[in-house]
C-alpha positions in Angstrom: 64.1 -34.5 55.0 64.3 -37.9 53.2 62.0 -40.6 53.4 64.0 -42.7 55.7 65.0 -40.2 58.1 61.1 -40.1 58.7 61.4 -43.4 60.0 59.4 -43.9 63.7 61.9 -46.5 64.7 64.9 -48.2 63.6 63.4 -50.2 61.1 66.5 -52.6 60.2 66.4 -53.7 64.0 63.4 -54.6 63.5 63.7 -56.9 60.8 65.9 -59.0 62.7 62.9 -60.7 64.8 61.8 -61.9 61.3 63.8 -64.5 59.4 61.4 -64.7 56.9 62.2 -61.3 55.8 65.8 -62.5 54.7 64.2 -65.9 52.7 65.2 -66.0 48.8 62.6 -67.1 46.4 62.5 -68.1 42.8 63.3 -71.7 43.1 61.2 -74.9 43.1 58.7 -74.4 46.2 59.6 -78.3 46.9 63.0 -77.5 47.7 62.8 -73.9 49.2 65.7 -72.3 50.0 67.9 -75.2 48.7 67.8 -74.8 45.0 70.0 -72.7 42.5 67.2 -70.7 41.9 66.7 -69.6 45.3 68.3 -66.0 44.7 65.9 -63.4 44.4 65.6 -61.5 48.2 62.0 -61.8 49.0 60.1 -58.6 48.9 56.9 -59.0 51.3 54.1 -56.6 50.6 51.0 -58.6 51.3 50.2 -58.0 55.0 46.8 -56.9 54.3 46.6 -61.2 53.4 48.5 -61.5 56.3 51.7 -60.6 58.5 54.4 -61.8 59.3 55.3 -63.2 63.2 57.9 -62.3 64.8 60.2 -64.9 67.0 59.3 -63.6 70.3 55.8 -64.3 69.3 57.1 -67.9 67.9 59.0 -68.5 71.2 56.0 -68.0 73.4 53.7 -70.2 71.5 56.8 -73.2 71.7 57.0 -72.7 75.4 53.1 -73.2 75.5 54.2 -76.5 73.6 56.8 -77.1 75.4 55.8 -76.2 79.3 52.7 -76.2 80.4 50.6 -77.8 77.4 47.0 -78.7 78.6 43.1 -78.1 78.0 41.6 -75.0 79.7 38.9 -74.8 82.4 38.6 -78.8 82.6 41.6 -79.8 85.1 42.7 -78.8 88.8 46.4 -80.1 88.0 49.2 -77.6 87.5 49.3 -77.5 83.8 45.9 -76.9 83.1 45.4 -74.2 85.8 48.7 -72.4 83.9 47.6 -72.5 80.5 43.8 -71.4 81.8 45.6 -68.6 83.2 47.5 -68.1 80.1 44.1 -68.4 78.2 41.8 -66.1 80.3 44.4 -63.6 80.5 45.1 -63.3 76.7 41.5 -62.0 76.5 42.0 -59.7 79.2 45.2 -58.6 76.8 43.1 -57.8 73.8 40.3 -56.1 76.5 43.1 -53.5 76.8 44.4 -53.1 73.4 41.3 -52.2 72.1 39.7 -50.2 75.2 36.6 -52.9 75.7 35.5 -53.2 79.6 37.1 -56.2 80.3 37.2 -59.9 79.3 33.5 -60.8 79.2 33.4 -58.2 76.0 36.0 -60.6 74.3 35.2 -63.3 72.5 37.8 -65.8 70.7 37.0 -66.9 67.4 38.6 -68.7 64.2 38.9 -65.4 62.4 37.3 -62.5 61.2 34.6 -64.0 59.4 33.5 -66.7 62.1 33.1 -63.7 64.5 31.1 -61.7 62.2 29.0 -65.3 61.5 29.1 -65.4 65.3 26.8 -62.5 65.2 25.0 -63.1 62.3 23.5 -66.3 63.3 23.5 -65.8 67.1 21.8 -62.5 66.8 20.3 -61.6 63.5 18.2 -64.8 63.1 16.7 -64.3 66.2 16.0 -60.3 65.8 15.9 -59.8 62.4 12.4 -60.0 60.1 10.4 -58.7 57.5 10.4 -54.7 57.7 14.0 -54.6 59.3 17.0 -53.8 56.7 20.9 -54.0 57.5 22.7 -51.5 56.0 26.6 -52.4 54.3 28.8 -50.5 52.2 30.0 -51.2 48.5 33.4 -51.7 49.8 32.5 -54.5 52.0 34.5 -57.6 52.3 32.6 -61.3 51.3 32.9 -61.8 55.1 30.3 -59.3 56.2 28.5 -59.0 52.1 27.9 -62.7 51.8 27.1 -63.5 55.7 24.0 -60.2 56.1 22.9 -61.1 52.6 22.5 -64.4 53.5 21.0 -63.5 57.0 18.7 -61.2 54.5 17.5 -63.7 52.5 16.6 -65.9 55.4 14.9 -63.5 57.9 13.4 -61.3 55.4 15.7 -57.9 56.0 16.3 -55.9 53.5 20.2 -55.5 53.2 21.3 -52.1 51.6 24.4 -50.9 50.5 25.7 -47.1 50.9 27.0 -45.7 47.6 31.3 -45.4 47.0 31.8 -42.4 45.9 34.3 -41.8 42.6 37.0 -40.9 45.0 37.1 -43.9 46.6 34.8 -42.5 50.2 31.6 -43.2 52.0 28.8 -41.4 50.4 27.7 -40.1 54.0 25.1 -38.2 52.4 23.1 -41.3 51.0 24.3 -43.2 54.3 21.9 -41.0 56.2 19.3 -41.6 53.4 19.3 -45.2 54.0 19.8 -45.9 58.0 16.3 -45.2 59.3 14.2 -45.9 61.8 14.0 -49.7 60.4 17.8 -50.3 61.0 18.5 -53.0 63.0 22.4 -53.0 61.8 24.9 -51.1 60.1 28.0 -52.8 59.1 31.2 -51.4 57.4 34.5 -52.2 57.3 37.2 -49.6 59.0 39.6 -49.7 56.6 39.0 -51.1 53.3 41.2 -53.9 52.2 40.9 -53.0 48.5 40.4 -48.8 48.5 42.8 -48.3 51.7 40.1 -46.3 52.8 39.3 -45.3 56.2 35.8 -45.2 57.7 34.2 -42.7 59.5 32.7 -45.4 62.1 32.2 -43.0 64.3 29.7 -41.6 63.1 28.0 -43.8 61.2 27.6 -45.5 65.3 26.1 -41.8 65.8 24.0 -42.0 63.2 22.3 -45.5 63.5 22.3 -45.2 67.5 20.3 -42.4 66.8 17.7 -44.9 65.5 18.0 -47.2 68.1 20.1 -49.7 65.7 24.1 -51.4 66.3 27.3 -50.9 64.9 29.2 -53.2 63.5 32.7 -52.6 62.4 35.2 -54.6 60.4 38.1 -53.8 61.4 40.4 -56.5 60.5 42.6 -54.2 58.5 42.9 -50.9 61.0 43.3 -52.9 64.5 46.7 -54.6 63.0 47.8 -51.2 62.1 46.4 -47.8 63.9 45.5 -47.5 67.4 41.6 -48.9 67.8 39.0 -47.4 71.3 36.1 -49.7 70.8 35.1 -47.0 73.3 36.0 -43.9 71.0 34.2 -45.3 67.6 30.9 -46.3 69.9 30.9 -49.2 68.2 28.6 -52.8 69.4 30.6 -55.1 68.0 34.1 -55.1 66.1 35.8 -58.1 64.7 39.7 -58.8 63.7 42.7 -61.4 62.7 45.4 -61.9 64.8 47.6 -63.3 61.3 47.3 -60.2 60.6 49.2 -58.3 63.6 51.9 -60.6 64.2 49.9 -63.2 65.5 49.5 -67.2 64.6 46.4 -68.5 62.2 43.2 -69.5 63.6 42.7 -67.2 65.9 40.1 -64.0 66.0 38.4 -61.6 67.9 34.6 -60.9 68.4 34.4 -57.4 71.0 30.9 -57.1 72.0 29.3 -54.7 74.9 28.5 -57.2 77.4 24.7 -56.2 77.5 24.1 -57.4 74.2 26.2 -60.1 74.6 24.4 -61.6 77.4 20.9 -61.4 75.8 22.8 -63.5 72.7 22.0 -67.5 72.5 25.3 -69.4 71.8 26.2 -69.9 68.4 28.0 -73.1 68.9 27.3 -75.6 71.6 29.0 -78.5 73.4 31.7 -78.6 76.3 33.1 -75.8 77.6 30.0 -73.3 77.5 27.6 -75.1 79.7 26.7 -74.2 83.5 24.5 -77.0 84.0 23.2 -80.0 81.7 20.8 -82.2 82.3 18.7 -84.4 80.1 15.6 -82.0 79.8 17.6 -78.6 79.0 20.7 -77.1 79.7 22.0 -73.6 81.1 25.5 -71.6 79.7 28.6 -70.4 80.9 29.5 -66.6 82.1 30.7 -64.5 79.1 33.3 -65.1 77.5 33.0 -68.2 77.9 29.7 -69.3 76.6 30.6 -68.5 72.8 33.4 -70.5 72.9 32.4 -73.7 72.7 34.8 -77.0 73.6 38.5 -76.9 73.3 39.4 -73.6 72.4 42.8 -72.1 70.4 44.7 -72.2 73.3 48.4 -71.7 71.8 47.0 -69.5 69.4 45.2 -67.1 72.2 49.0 -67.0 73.8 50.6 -66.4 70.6 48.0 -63.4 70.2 48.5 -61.7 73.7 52.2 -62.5 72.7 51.7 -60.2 69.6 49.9 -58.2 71.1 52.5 -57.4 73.6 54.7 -57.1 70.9 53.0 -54.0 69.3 52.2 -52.0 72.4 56.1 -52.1 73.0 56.6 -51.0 69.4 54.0 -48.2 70.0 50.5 -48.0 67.9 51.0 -44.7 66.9 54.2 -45.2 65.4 53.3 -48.4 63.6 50.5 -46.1 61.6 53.1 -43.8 61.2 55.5 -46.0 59.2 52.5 -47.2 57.4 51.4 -44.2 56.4 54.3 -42.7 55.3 55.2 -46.0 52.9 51.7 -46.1 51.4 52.0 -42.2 50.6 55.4 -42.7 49.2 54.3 -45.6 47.2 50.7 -43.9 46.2 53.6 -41.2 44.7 55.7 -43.3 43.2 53.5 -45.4 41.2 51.5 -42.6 39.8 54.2 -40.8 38.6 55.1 -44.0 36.5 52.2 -43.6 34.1 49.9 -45.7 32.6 48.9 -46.6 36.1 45.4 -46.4 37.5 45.4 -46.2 41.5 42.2 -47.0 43.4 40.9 -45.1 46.5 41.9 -41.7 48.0 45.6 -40.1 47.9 48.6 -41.3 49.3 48.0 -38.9 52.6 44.1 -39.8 53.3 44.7 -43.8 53.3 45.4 -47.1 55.0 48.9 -48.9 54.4 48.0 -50.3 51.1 47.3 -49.4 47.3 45.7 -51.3 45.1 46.3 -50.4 41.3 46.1 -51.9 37.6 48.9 -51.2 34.9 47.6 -50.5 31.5 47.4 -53.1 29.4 48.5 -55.8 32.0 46.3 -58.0 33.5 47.0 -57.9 37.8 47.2 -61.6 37.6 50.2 -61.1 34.9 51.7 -58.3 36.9 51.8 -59.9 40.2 53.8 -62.8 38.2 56.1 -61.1 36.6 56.7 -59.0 39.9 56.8 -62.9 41.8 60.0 -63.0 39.3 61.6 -59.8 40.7 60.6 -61.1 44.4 57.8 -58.7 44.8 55.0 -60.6 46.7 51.6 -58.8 46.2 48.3 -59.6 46.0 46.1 -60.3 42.6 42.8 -60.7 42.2 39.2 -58.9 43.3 40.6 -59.2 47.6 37.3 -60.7 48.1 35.2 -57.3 46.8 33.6 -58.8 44.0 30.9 -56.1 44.1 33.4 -53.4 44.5 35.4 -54.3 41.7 32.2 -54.4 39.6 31.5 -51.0 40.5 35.1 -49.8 39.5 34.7 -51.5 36.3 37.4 -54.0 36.5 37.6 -57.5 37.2 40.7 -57.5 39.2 43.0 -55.5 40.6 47.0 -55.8 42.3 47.8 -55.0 45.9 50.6 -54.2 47.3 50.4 -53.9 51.2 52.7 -53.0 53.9 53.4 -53.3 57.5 56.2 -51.9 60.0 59.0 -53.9 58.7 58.5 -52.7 55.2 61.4 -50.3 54.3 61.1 -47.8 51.1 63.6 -49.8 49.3 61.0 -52.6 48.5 58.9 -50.1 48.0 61.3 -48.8 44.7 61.7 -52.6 44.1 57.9 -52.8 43.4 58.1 -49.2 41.7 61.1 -50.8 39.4 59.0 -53.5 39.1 55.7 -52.2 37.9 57.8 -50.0 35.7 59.3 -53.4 33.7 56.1 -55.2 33.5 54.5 -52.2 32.0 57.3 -51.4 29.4 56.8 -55.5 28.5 53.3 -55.0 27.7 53.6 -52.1 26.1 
């Protein structure tokens, strides 16, 4: 059977909800689209940086806009009771897609890394001290590395980090060294934005509930691309993008079990999250409510439950599936180029993205000359400075894909690669 015939869905169809997919590129940015140089078809494969939206996720933000346009939770008029509605049930939305209890266990952020900060600050100055330790992983992006190690530095925890091993996986062996008795946290990303790799969270939540500590998972590569059950990993808290499912900028996600939630202080404070204020002190708002603090991202909440609606009618389990089968045909592909060094597991055992280096060719010249051919990747260390230490490299190029992705642009990258490396060599 061919690659295409393993298709879950009619990919081409798909396409069509996404003009941007049909853009040609190589012509002055100033004058996109307009210029003789515009002729190159765009080849998209950096949706681990973020994906792209789709116009039924574009027309319900514009009828926000353009209909019922107001603040949330301040006015009794019409528009402002619709677009609370809108609002609240957007979190009731993302409650469902990810198998949380309800609403109160969903908190809207900026992004990943606010809701991660969120949790940081609102939690681990308060609990964490001398004695206590954190525990990371190498692969860790800067959002969760830079935000405990900076918690560490200020509470006294020690922050640890559980050994990669060569292939690219968890060293679960040292993991269990390291989580003791003294762990307060453990947080690890699901899927690794550089490796592709994919997390046993599950039971690393075993293992550090079974020392009375949380779980924190990063999962603002696997919820955008696998089915997620906060329920089924056990996890405390999980944080993701919507720009990276098919949803607007500016908006995340912070899931939190509601008991632990409601022992949290607010991170932010002003309007919105406040009960009662007077001069002396002041009380907070019922969950969600009282981490979100004055005028929330309203259009971009609807534009998330808009995606959101979007993938559930696609189907989860056929979104991995496409994903799977382009990163394991690309994983194939480029190593059977030569002279190419592929990071992480095989093509069967990863996320939907591989990160790689070409002999001889710096990944900042490669994803050039492959911005020539139309290929868009991704250059550079993806935030994992530590990581990339570790591998021995200072950078590395990422190509990344996502439901719309078709196996031809996989072959362009392939053809590609293939130039850049003969140009070098």
């Amino acid at each position: 059977m061919g690659v295409h015939e393993q298709y879950p869905f009619d990919v081409e169809a798909l396409r069509a909800d996404f003009p941007i997919l049909d853009r040609r590129v190589g012509g002055d940015p100033e004058t996109a689209g307009e210029g003789e140089g515009d002729d190159t078809p765009l080849v998209y494969l950096d949706n681990a940086a973020t994906s792209h939206t789709p116009d039924p996720v574009v027309d319900d933000i514009s009828d926000y806009y353009r209909s019922y346009n107001a603040n949330v939770h301040r006015g009794i008029h019409q528009l402002s009771q619709e677009a609370s509605v809108a609002y609240e049930e957007a979190h009731d939305a993302v409650a469902e897609f990810i198998g949380a209890a309800g609403r109160e266990e969903i908190v809207f952020t900026k992004n990943t890394t606010e809701a991660m900060n969120l949790v940081a600050y609102a939690w681990g100055l308060e609990e964490l001290g001398p004695g206590d330790n954190v525990v990371l992983s190498e692969m860790e992006h800067h959002a969760s590395l830079v935000t405990w190690q900076q918690i560490g530095k200020r509470t006294g925890a020690d922050v640890r980090f559980i050994d990669v091993t060569d292939g690219g996986r968890l060293d679960m062996d040292h993991a269990a060294e390291l989580i003791d008795d003294d762990t307060e946290m453990v947080s690890v990303v699901h899927v690794s934005n550089t490796l592709g790799t994919i997390n046993p969270i599950g039971e690393l939540s075993d293992l550090v509930h079974e020392h009375d500590g949380y779980m924190f998972a990063d999962a603002a590569q696997s919820v955008p691309t696998r089915p997620v059950d906060v329920e089924e990993l056990g996890v405390d808290f999980l944080a993701f993008s919507g720009h990276k499912m098919c949803g607007p900028t500016g908006i995340g996600v912070l899931y939190g079990r509601e008991e632990i939630l409601e022992d949290m202080q607010p991170y932010l404070y002003g309007g919105d999250m406040i009960r009662r204020v007077s001069f002396e002190d002041s009380t907070w708002e019922d969950l969600p409510w009282k981490f979100e603090a004055g005028t929330p991202s309203i259009a971009q909440g609807v534009g998330l439950a808009a995606a959101i609606e979007y993938l559930e009618d696609l189907g989860m389990d056929r979104v991995k599936a496409h994903e799977d089968l382009l990163a394991e045909y690309a994983y194939d592909e480029l190593e059977s180029l030569g002279g190419v060094e592929i990071y992480g597991p095989p093509g069967d055992d990863r996320g939907g993205l591989v990160a790689f280096n070409v002999e001889g060719v710096h990944a900042h010249d490669l994803s050039s000359i492959l911005n020539d051919y139309g290929v868009a990747i991704r250059a550079g260390d993806h935030c994992t400075q530590p990581l990339h230490d570790e591998m021995g490299v200072a950078a590395s190029a990422r190509a990344s894909f996502y439901f719309y992705n078709t196996v031809e642009e996989v072959d362009a990258l392939v053809d590609a690669v293939r130039e850049a490396r003969d140009l070098f060599a």
